[in-house]
VEXDREN-2710 file (C-alpha; in Angstrom, 1 decimal):
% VEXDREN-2710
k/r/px/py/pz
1/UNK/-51.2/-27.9/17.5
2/UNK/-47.7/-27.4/15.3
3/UNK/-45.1/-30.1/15.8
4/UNK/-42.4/-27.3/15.7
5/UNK/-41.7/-24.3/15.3
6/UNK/-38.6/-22.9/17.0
7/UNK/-38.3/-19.2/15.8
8/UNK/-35.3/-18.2/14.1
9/UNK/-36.2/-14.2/13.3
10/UNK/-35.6/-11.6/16.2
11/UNK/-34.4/-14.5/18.8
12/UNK/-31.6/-14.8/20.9
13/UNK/-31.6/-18.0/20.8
14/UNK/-31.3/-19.1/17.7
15/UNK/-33.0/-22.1/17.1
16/UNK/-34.0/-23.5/13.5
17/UNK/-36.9/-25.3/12.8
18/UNK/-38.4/-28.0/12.5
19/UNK/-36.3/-29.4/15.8
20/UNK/-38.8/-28.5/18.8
21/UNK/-42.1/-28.1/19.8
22/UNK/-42.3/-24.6/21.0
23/UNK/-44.3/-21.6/20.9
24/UNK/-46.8/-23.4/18.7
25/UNK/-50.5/-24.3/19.2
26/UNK/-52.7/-27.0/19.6
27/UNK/-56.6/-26.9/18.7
28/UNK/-58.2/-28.4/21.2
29/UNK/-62.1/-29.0/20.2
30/UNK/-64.5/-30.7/22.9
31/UNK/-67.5/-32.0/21.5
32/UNK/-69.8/-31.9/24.8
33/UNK/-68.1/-29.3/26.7
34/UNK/-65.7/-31.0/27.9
35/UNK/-63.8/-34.8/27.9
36/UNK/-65.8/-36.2/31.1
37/UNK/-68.7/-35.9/29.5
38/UNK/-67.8/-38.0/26.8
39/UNK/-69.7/-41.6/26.6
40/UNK/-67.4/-43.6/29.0
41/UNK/-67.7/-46.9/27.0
42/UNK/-66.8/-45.2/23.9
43/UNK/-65.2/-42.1/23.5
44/UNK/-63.4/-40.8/20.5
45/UNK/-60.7/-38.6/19.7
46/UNK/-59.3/-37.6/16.6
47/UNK/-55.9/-37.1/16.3
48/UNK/-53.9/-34.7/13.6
49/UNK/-50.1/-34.9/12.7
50/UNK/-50.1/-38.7/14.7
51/UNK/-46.6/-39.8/12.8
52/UNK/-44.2/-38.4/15.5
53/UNK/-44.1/-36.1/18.3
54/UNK/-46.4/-35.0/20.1
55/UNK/-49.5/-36.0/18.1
56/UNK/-47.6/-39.9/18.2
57/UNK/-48.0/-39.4/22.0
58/UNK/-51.0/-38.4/22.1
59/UNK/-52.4/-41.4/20.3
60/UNK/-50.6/-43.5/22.7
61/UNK/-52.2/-41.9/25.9
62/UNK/-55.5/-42.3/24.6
63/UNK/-55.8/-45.7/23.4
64/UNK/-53.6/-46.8/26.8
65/UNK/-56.9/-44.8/28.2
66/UNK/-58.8/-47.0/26.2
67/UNK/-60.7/-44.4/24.0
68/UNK/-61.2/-44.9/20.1
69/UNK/-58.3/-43.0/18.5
70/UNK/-58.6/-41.9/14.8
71/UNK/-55.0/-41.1/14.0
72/UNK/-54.0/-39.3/11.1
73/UNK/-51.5/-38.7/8.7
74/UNK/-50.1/-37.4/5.6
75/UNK/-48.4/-40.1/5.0
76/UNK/-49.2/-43.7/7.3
77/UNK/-47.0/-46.2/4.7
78/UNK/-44.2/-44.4/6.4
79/UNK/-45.0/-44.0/10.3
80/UNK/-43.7/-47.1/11.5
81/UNK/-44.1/-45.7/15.3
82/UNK/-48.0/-44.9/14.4
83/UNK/-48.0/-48.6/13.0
84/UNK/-47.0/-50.2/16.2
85/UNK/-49.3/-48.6/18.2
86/UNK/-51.9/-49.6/16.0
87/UNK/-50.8/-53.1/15.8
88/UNK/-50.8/-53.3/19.6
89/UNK/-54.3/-51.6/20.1
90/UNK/-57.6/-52.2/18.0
91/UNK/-59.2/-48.7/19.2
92/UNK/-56.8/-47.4/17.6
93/UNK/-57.7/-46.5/13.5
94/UNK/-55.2/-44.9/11.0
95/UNK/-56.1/-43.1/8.2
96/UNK/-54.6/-40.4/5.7
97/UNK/-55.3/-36.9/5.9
98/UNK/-53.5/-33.6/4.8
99/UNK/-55.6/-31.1/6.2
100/UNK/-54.4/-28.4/3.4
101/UNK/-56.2/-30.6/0.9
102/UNK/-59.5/-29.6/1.8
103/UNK/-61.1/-32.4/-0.4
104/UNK/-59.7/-35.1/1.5
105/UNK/-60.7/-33.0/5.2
106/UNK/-64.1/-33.1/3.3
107/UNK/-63.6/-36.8/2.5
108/UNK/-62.8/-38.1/6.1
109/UNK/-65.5/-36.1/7.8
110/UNK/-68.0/-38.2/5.2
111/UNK/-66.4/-41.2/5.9
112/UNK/-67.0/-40.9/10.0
113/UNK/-70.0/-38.6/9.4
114/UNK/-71.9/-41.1/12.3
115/UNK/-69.4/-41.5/14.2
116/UNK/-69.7/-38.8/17.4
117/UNK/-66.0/-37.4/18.1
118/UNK/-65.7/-36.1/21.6
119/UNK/-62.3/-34.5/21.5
120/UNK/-61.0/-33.3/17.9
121/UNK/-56.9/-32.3/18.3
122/UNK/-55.8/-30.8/15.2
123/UNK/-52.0/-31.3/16.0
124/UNK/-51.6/-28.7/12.4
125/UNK/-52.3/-25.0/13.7
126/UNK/-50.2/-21.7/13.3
127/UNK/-49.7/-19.2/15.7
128/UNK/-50.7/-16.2/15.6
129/UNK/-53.8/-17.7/13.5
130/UNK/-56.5/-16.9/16.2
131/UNK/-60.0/-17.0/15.1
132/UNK/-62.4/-14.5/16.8
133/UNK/-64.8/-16.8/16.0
134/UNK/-63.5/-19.7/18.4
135/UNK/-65.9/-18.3/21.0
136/UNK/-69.3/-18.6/18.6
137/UNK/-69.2/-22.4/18.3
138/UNK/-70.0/-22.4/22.2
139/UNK/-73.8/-22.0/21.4
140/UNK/-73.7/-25.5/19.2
141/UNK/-71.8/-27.2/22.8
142/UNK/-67.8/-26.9/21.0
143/UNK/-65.0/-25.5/23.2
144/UNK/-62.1/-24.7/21.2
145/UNK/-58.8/-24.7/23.5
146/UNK/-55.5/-23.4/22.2
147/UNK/-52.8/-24.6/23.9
148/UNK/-49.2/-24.3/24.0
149/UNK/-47.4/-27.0/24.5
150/UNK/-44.4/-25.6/25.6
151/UNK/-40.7/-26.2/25.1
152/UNK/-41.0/-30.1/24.1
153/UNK/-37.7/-32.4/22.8
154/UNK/-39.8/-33.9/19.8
155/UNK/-36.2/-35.2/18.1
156/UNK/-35.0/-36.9/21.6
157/UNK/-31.8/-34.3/21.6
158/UNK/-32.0/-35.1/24.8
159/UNK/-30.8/-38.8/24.6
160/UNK/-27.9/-37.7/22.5
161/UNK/-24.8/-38.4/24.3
162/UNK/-21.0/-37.0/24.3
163/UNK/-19.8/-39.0/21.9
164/UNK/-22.9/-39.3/19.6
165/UNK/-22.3/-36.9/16.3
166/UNK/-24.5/-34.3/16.0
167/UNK/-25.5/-33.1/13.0
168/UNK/-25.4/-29.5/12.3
169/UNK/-28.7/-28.3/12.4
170/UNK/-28.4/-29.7/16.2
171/UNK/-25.2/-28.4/17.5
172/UNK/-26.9/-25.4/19.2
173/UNK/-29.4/-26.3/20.7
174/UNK/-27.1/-29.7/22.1
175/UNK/-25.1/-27.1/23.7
176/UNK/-27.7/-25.4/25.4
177/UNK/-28.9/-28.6/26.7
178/UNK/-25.7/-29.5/28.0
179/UNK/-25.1/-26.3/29.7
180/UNK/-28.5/-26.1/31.6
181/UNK/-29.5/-22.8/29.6
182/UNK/-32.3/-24.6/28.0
183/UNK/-34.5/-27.5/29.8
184/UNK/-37.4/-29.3/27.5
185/UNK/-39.9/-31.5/28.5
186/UNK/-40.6/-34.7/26.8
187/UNK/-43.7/-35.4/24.8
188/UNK/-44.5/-38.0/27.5
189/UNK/-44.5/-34.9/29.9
190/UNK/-46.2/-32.3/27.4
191/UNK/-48.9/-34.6/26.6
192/UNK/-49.6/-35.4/29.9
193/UNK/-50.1/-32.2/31.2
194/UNK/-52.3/-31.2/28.1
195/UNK/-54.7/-33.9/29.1
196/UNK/-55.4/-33.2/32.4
197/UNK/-56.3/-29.4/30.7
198/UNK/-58.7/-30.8/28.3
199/UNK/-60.2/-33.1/30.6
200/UNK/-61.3/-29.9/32.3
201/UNK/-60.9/-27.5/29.6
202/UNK/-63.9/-25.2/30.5
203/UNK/-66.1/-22.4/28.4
204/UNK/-64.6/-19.8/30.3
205/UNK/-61.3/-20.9/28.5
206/UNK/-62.7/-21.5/25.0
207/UNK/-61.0/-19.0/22.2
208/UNK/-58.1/-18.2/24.9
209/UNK/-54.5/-19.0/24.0
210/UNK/-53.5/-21.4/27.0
211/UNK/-50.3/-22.6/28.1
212/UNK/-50.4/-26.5/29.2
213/UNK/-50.7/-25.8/32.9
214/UNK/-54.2/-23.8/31.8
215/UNK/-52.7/-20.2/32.3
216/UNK/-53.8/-17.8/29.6
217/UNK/-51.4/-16.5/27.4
218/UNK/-51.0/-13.1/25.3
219/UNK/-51.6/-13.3/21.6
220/UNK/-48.4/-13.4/19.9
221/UNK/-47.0/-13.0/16.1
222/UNK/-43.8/-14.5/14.8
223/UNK/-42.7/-11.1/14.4
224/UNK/-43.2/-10.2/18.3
225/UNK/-41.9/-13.0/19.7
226/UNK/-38.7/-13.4/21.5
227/UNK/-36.9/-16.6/22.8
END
């Protein structure tokens, strides 16, 4: 599940980082095979990389769905957005987590060690970082989806109008926008159409890269992938 990461090596489109969504992946892990399984009166998700973007969105579509959200970030002091939706909702929890600091991974799973999570989105992966081993947790009930979000506006370039400055870093991908040549979804859309896929994500489909819609994708490196 990256926030980002536009490619800027051997593209044609050259789009710098961190300004999109695209290409990257989102680890999907169901708990009891899949989300409808989940205890109805209580399910939980927990929610990687919740300050912005798509993981932000996700935690607001699960705790409107009612479900108890563990949202988590690297830094919460600073996501106001992650704040409000906390303020607004009491299923929905915030705590701190940088998941290359392995101590404090090993500290939050401690902390919720009794609590059951049904859905586990780690909103952090890379691509190109499959794991063979993504199929084996299927014996112990776990389906792991990977899923590509797709081309998602996660900076609301979309918003910006013909007057607005834009700052540099922008300027291309603007253009594109404003000529058609490039059409994103919003993380409103994205997320939306990532649920529906892990409320039926399936064993069939655990381990296999999947775009949002559920078709399987080929395994890609950065250094293969063109835009």
């Amino acid at each position: 599940m990256l926030e980002n990461e536009a490619l800027d090596k051997d593209t044609s489109v050259n789009i710098r980082p961190p300004l999109l969504s695209i290409l990257s992946v989102i680890v999907v892990m169901l708990m009891n095979w899949n989300s409808a399984n989940a205890d109805p009166t209580s399910p939980t998700v927990l929610i990687t990389g919740s300050n912005r973007g798509i993981g932000l969105e996700f935690v607001r579509q699960y705790a409107a769905r009612g479900w108890r959200v563990i949202a988590t970030s690297r830094r919460p002091e600073a996501a106001s957005e992650l704040q409000a939706i906390a303020a607004d909702h009491d299923n929905v929890m915030i705590d701190r987590l940088n998941i290359t600091d392995h101590h404090g991974v090993d500290a939050l799973a401690e902390k919720y060690s009794d609590t059951p999570i049904d859905v586990l989105l780690n909103n952090a992966a890379l691509l190109g970082s499959r794991s063979d081993q993504a199929l084996d947790v299927t014996n112990e009930a776990i389906l792991v989806g990977l899923v590509n979000p797709g081309l998602v506006d996660t900076r609301g370039l979309g918003d910006i109008g013909p007057d607005d400055p834009v700052p540099d870093d922008f300027k291309k991908v603007v253009q594109l926008l404003r000529s058609g040549a490039l059409t994103l979804s919003t993380p409103e859309e994205a997320v939306s159409r990532m649920m529906v896929l892990i409320d039926g994500l399936t064993p069939q489909q655990s381990g296999v890269f999947l775009s949002a819609d559920g078709q399987s994708l080929p395994w890609q490196t950065e250094e293969n992938i063109s835009i």
